[in-house]
C-alpha positions as CSV (number, residue, x, y, z in Angstrom):
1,X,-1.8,4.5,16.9
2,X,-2.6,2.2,19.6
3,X,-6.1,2.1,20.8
4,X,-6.5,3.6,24.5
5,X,-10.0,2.1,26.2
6,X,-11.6,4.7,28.4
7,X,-13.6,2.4,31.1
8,X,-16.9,5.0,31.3
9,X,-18.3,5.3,34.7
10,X,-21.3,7.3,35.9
11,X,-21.5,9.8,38.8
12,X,-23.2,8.1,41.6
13,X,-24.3,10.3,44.3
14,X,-26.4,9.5,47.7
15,X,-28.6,12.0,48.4
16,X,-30.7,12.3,51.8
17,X,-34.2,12.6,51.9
18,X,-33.7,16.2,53.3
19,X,-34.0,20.0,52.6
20,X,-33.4,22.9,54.1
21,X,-35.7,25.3,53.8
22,X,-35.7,28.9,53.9
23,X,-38.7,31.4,54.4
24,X,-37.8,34.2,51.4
25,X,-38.7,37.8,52.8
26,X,-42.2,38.1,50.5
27,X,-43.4,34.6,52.4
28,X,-42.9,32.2,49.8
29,X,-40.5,29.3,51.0
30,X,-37.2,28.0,49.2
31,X,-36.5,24.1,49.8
32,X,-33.1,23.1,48.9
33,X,-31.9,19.6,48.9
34,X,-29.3,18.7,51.4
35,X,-25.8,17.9,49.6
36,X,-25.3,13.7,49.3
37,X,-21.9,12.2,49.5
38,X,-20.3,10.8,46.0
39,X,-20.3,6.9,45.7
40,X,-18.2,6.9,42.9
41,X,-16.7,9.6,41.1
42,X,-17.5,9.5,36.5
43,X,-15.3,9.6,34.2
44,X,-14.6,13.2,32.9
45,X,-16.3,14.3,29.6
46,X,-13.0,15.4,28.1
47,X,-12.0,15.5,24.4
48,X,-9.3,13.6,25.0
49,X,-11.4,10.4,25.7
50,X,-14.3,11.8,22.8
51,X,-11.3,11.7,20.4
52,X,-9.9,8.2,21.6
53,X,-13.6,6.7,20.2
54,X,-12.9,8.4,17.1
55,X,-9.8,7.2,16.7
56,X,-11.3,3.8,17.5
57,X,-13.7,4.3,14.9
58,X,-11.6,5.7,11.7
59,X,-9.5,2.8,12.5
60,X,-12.5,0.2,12.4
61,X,-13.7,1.7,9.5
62,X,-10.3,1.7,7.5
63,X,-9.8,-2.2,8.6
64,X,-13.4,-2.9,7.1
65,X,-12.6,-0.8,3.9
66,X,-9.8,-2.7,3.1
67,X,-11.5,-6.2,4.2
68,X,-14.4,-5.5,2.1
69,X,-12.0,-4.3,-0.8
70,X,-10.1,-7.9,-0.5
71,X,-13.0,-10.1,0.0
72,X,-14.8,-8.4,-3.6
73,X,-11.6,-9.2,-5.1
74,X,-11.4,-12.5,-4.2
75,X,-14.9,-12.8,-5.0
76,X,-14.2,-11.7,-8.8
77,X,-11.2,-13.7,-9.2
78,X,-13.3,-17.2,-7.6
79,X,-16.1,-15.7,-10.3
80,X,-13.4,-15.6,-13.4
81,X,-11.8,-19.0,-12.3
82,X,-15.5,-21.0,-12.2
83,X,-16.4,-19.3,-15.5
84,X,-13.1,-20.5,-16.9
85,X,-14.1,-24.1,-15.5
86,X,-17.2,-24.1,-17.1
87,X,-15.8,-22.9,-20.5
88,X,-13.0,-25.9,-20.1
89,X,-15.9,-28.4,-19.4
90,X,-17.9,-27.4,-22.1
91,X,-15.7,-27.5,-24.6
92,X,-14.6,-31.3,-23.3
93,X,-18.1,-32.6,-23.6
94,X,-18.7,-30.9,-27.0
């Protein structure tokens, strides 16, 4: 499976500097902020784009598994071929 980017933006909104406020019947006063106009719409929180990252990652962490699996066993095989070496040069200088 392919991996799908998901370019993240926030939810910008401009809000005025206003309210509207209301006197409540025992006195006390309600201020409510005055609806702003959207700048630029986000990008839903949906599980389809949480489950693309996931994807993303189980497929990162698979490539590294079997890049770290490789590199150990090229690292014991380069370990075995120098201590064959030294056994050959050994036994030519004894």
């Amino acid at each position: 499976m392919a991996f799908n980017r998901t370019k993240w933006q926030d939810h910008v909104v401009e809000r005025p500097r206003t309210f509207t406020e209301v006197t409540n019947a025992d006195g006390s006063v309600t201020h409510t902020p005055a609806p702003g106009e959207v700048l630029q719409q986000g990008t839903p929180q949906s599980a389809t784009n949480f489950n693309n990252i996931e994807d993303a990652l189980q497929h990162l962490s698979v490539a590294f598994d079997m890049y770290f699996t490789i590199t150990q066993a090229q690292l014991r095989a380069q370990a075995d071929r120098i201590e064959e070496l030294e056994t050959q040069t050994a036994t030519l200088t004894t």
